[in-house]
N, C-alpha and C positions, 0 to 999 in steps of 0.2 A: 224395135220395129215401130212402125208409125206409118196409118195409113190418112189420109188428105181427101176429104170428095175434092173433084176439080170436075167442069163442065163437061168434060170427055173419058174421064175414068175416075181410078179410085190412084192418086199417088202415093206410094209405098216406099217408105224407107228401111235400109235393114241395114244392120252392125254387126259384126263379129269378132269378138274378142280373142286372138287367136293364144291359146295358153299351156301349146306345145313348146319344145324345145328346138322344132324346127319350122323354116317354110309350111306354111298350111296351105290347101285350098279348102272352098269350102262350097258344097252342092247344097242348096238350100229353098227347096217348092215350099211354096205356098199356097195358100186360098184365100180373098176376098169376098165376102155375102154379106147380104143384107137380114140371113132369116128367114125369106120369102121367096127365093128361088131365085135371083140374081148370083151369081158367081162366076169369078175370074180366078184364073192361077196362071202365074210367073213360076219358072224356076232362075235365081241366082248365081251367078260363079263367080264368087270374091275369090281371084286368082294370086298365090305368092306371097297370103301373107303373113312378115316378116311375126318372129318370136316374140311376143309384148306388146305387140301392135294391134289394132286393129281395122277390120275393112269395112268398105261402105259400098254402097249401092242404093241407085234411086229407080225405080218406073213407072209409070203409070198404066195401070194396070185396067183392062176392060174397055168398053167402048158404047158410045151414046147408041149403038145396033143394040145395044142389051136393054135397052129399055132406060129408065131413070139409076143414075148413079145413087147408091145410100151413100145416106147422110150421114150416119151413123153406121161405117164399115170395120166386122168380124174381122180380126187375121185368125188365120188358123197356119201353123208349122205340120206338113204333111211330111216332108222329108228335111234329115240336116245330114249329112253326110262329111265330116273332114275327110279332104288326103292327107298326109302328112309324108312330105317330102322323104325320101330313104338315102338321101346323099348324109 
C-alpha cells in the first residue's frame, strides 16, 4: 500500500497478491489519518483475481471539506477479507 498527499485527498494504492489456487476476490477497508483527527476510509474490491497474480487499485481518498490533507498519511487495514472462487 502506499498513500500520496495530493491537493484534494490522500491518494492510496493497494496490491494483492492473490496465493490461492483459485480466482480470488478480495474486500479490503481501510483508514487514512493524520493522528489528530483527520480520517478517511475507502473500501476496495480487487475483483477475479487470477492464481499468481496480483491486483491493483488506486483512489483518492478524503476531501479538502476535511480540512488540510497530511502530509505525512497513517494507512491502517481495518478489514481484508478473500472470496475465493468455489468453481
Amino acid at each position: 500500500m502506499r498513500a500520496t498527499p495530493e491537493s484534494s485527498g490522500v491518494r492510496t494504492e493497494i496490491e494483492v497478491a492473490n496465493t490461492y489456487e483459485r480466482d480470488t476476490t478480495y474486500s479490503v477497508q481501510i483508514s487514512i489519518a493524520d493522528g489528530e483527527g483527520w480520517t478517511a476510509h475507502n473500501r476496495f474490491w480487487l475483483q477475479d483475481v487470477p492464481p499468481g497474480k496480483t491486483g491493483q487499485d488506486a483512489a483518492v481518498i478524503g476531501s479538502e471539506d476535511m480540512g488540510p490533507v497530511p502530509q505525512v498519511p497513517k494507512i491502517y487495514v481495518d478489514e481484508f477479507t478473500p472470496i475465493v472462487d468455489r468453481k
